[in-house]
C-alpha positions in Angstrom: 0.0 0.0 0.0 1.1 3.6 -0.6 0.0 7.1 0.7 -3.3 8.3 -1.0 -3.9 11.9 -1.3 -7.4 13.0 -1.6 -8.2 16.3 -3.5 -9.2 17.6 -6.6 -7.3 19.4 -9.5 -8.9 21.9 -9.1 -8.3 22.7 -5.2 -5.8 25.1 -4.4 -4.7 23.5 -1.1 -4.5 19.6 -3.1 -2.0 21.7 -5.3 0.9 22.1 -2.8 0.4 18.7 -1.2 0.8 16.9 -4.9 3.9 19.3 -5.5 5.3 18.4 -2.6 4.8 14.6 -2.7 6.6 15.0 -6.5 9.5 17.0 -5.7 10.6 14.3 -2.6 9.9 11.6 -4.7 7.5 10.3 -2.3 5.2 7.6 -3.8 1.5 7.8 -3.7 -1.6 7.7 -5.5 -4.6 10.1 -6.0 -8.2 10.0 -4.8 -10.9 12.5 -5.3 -14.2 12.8 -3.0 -16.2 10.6 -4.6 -14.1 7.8 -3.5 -15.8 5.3 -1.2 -13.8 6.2 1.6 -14.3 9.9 1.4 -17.2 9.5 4.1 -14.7 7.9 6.1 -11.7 10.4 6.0 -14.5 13.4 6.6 -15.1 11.5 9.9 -11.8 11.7 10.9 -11.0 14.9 9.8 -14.3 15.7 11.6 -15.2 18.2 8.6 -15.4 18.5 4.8 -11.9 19.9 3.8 -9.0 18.8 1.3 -6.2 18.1 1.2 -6.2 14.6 3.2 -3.0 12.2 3.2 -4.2 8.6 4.3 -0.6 7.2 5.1 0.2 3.5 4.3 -0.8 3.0 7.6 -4.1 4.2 7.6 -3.4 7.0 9.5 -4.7 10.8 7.9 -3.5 13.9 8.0 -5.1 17.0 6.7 -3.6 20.2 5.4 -1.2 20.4 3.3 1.5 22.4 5.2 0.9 19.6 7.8 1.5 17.1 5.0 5.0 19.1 4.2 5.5 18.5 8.2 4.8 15.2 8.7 7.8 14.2 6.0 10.1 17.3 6.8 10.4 15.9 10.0 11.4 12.0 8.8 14.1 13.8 6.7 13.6 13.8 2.6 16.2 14.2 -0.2 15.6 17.4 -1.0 14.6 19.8 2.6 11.6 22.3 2.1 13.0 24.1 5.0 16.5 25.7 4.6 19.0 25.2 7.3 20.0 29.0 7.5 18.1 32.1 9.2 17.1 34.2 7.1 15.7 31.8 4.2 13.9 29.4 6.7 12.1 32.7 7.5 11.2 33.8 4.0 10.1 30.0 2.9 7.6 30.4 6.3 6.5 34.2 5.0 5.9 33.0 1.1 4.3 29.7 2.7 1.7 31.6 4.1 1.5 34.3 1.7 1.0 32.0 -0.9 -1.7 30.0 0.4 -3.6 33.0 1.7 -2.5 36.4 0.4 -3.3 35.4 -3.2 -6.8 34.2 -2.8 -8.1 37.7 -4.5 -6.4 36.9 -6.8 -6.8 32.9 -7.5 -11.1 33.6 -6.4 -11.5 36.6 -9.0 -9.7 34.9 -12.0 -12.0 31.8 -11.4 -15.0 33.2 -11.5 -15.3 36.3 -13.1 -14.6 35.2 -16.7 -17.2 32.6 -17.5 -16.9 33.5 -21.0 -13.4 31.5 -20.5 -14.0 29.9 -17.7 -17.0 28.0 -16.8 -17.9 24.9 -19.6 -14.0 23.9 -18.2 -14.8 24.3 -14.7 -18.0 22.6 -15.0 -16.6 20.1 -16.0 -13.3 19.9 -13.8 -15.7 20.2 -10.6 -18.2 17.3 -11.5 -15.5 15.0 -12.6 -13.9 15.0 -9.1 -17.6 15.2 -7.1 -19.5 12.9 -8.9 -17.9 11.5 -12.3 -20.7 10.1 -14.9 -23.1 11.6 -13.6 -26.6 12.7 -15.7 -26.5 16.6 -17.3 -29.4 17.6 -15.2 -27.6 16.2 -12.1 -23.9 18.1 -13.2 -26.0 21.0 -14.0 -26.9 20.7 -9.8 -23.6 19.8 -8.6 -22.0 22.6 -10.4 -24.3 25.5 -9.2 -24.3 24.1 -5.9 -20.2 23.8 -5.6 -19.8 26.9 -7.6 -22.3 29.0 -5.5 -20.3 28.2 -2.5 -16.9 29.5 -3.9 -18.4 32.7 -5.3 -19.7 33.3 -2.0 -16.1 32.4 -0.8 -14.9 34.7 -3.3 -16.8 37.9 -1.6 -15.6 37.1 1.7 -11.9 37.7 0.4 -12.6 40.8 -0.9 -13.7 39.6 -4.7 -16.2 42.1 -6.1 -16.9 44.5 -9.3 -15.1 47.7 -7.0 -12.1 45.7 -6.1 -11.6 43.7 -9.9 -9.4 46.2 -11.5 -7.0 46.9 -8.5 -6.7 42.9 -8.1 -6.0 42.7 -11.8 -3.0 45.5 -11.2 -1.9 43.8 -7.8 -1.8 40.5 -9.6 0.4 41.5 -12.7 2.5 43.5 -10.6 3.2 40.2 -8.7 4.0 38.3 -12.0 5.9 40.5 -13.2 8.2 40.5 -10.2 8.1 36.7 -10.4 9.1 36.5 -13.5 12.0 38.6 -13.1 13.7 36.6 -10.2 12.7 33.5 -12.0 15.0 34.2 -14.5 17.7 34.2 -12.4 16.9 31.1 -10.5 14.5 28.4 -11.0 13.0 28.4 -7.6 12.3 31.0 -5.3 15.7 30.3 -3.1 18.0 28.6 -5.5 18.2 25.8 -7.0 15.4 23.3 -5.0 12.2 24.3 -4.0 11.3 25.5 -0.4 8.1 26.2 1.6 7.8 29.5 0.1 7.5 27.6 -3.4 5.1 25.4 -1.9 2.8 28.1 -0.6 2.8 29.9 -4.1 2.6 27.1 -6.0 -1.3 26.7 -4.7 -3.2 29.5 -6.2 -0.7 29.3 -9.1 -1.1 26.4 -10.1 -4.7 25.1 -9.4 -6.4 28.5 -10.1 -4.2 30.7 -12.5 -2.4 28.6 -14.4 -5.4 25.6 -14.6 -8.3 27.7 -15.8 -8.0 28.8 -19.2 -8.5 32.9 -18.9 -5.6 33.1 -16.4 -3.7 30.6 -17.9 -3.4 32.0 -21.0 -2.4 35.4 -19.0 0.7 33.6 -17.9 1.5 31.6 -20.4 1.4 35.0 -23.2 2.9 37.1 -20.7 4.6 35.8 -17.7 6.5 32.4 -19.6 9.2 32.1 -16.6 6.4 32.0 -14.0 4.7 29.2 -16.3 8.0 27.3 -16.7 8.3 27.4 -12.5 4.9 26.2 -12.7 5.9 23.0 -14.7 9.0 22.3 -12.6 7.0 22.5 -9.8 4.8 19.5 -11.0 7.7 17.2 -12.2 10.2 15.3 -10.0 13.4 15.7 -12.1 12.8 19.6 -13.9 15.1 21.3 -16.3 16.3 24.7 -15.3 15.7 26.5 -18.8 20.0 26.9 -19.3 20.3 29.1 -16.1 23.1 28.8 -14.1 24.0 25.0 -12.6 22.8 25.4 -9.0 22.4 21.3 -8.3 20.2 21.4 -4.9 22.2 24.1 -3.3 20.0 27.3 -2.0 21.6 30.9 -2.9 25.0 31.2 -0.5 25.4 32.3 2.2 21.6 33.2 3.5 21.5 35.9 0.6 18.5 38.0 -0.7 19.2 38.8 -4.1 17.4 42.1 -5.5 14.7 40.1 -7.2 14.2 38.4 -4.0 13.9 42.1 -2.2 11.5 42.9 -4.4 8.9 40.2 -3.6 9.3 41.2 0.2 8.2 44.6 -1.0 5.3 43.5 -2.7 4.2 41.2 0.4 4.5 44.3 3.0 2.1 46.6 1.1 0.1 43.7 -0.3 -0.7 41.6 2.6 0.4 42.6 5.4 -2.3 45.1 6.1 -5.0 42.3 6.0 -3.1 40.2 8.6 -2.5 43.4 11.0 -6.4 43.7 10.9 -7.2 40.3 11.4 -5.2 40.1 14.0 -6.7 43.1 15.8 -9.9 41.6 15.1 -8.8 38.3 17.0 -8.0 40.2 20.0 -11.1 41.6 20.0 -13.0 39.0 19.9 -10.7 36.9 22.4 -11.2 40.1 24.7 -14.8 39.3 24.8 -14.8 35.6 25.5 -12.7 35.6 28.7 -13.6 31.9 29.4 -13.2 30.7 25.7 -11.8 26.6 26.4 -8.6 26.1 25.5 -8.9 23.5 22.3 -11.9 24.8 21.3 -12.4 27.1 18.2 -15.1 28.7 19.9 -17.6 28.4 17.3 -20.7 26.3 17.4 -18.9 24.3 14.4 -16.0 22.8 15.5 -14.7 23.1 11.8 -16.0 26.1 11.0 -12.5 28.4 9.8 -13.3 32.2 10.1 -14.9 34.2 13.1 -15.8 36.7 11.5 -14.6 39.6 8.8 -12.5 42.3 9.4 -12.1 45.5 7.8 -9.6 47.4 5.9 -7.8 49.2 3.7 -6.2 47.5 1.0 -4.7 49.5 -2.3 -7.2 52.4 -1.8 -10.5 50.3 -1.4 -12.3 49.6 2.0 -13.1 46.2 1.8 -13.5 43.4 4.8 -12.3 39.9 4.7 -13.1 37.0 6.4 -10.5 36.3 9.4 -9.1 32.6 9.8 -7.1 31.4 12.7 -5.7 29.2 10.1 -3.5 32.4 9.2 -2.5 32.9 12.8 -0.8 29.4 12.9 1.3 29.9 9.9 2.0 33.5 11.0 3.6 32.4 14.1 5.5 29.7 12.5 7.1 32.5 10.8 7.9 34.5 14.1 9.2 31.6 15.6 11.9 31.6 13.2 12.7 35.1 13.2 16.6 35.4 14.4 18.5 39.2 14.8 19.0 38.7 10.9 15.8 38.6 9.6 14.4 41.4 11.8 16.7 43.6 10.4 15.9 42.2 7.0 11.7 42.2 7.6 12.3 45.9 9.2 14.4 46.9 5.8 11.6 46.1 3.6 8.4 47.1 5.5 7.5 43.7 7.1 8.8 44.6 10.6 5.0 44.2 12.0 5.2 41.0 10.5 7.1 40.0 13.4 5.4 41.5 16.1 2.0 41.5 15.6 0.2 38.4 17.9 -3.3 37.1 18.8 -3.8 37.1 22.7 -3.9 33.4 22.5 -2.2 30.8 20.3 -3.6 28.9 17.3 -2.6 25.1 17.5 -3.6 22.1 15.2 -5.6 19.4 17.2 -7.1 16.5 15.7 -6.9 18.1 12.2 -8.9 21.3 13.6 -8.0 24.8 14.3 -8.2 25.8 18.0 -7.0 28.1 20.2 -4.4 27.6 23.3 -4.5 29.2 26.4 -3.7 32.6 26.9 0.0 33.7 26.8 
């Protein structure tokens, strides 16, 4: 028996699992949700959510940075976290800019160009919920699955006032991709890291999957596309840049390129995250006897408590705050050494480092809950 990862093609988080798993060589098989066991692994998990590993053992875990952890710490060939200061912090800052501060982007070029779009994510959705079934009964799958993510969509900020800044935001970002990708074919060297991990989810299942955004890379951005396809294969060519073999970029440097990104990420994201954060404290401050390992929610896997307003790029907008974000950001803080304060402070992510819910997020039993206070 091997590991089976259940997900779809389509599913941003099943995207950096499956990377993963093909860059460490790691055998294992895919399964979608309507796979017999599916009921099963929602059991466990104790809530509809990919992605889900089933180990040859039988034993699940769920999310795919967990996944990443679960092997990181067995030792693999090739390490997603480097072994100096400053890049184990930026893999932990693109890891969770990547999976969260791009879903603007990845929700608005899904579903605001059905022109392009929809007949392929029609059928890309049904295939993975319900394969063979009836036209009338795709027809109600689809609206059903693709009324929730539209609705998902608004709650990161995805609407007809924000569509043109997003649009900016998000070839801004490629742009500045493209450029350090054509100095080195992964985001620290010559492997991939977390940080390519946590960008390869939106950009591969949403913008470089569906065909209006695809076709937006691939015309304009062909460096980010190429890291795309290395991404997804276990041996990759490097286009003729320099030979780098495994190694990372010496001595814990930050090339230009590199500096640029950081840039992009404090006046990008980072305002969300502050308010989100603020937010948490807030509502923490009102629920003084809130049980440590609860989320408390009436759901147990319920992810956001609420949304949180803003400023982002000149438009007022609220988003919906997940403690999710809260683990990853302290994973990021816990790594933060003299070196990459001075680094974070240099390019405008010094709050980065600093900013803190009043109590801890931890992972238990593939949920979301928060610790006692500090």
């Amino acid at each position: 028996m091997i590991a089976k990862l259940f997900g779809m093609p389509a599913s941003l988080y099943t995207a950096r699992a499956r990377s993963y798993l093909i860059k460490q060589r790691i055998a294992f098989e895919e399964a979608i949700p309507a796979d017999p066991a599916w009921p099963e692994i929602t059991r466990q998990t104790g809530r509809w959510i990919i992605p889900v590993l089933q180990l040859p053992d039988g034993e699940i875990v769920q999310d795919g940075v967990a996944i990443i952890d679960h092997f990181e710490a067995q030792g693999v060939p090739l390490p997603a976290d480097a072994n100096t200061p400053v890049h184990r912090a930026i893999g932990h800052l693109f890891e969770l800019f990547g999976g969260e501060g791009l879903l603007r982007s990845a929700m608005h070029y899904r579903w605001n160009f059905d022109a392009d779009n929809l007949d392929f994510l029609r059928r890309d959705f049904v295939s993975s919920l319900m394969p063979g079934a009836s036209s009338e009964t795709e027809a109600a799958i689809f609206a059903a699955s693709s009324g929730r993510m539209r609705k998902a969509g608004a709650s990161f900020g995805v609407g007809p006032a924000t569509a043109e800044t997003i649009e900016e935001s998000y070839h801004a970002l490629l742009g500045l991709l493209d450029a350090h990708f054509a100095i080195h074919p992964y985001l620290l060297g010559g492997r991939p890291t977390r940080g390519d991990y946590g960008l390869i989810a939106p950009l591969h299942a949403h913008l470089a999957r569906d065909p209006h955004p695809s076709a937006i890379m691939k015309r304009g951005y062909h460096r980010v596309w190429r890291w795309v396809e290395r991404m997804n294969v276990p041996h990759a060519q490097h286009d003729g840049l320099a030979p780098q073999g495994d190694a990372l970029i010496a001595d814990d440097g930050v090339p230009p390129t590199l500096l640029a990104l950081l840039r992009f990420i404090a006046e990008d994201f980072q305002p969300e995250l502050a308010a989100h954060v603020a937010f948490a404290n807030d509502w923490l401050a009102a629920r003084p006897d809130l049980a440590a390992g609860s989320n408390g929610l009436d759901d147990p896997g319920a992810r956001s408590i609420g949304m949180a307003s803003f400023d982002w790029r000149g438009h007022a907008i609220a988003t919906a705050v997940l403690p999710y974000r809260f683990w990853l950001l302290e994973r990021l803080q816990h790594s933060a050494m003299p070196e990459v304060t001075v680094l974070f402070e240099d390019v405008g992510l010094g709050a980065m480092l600093t900013m803190r819910t009043s109590r801890p997020v931890q992972r238990s039993g593939n949920l979301e809950v928060w610790g006692a206070s500090r």
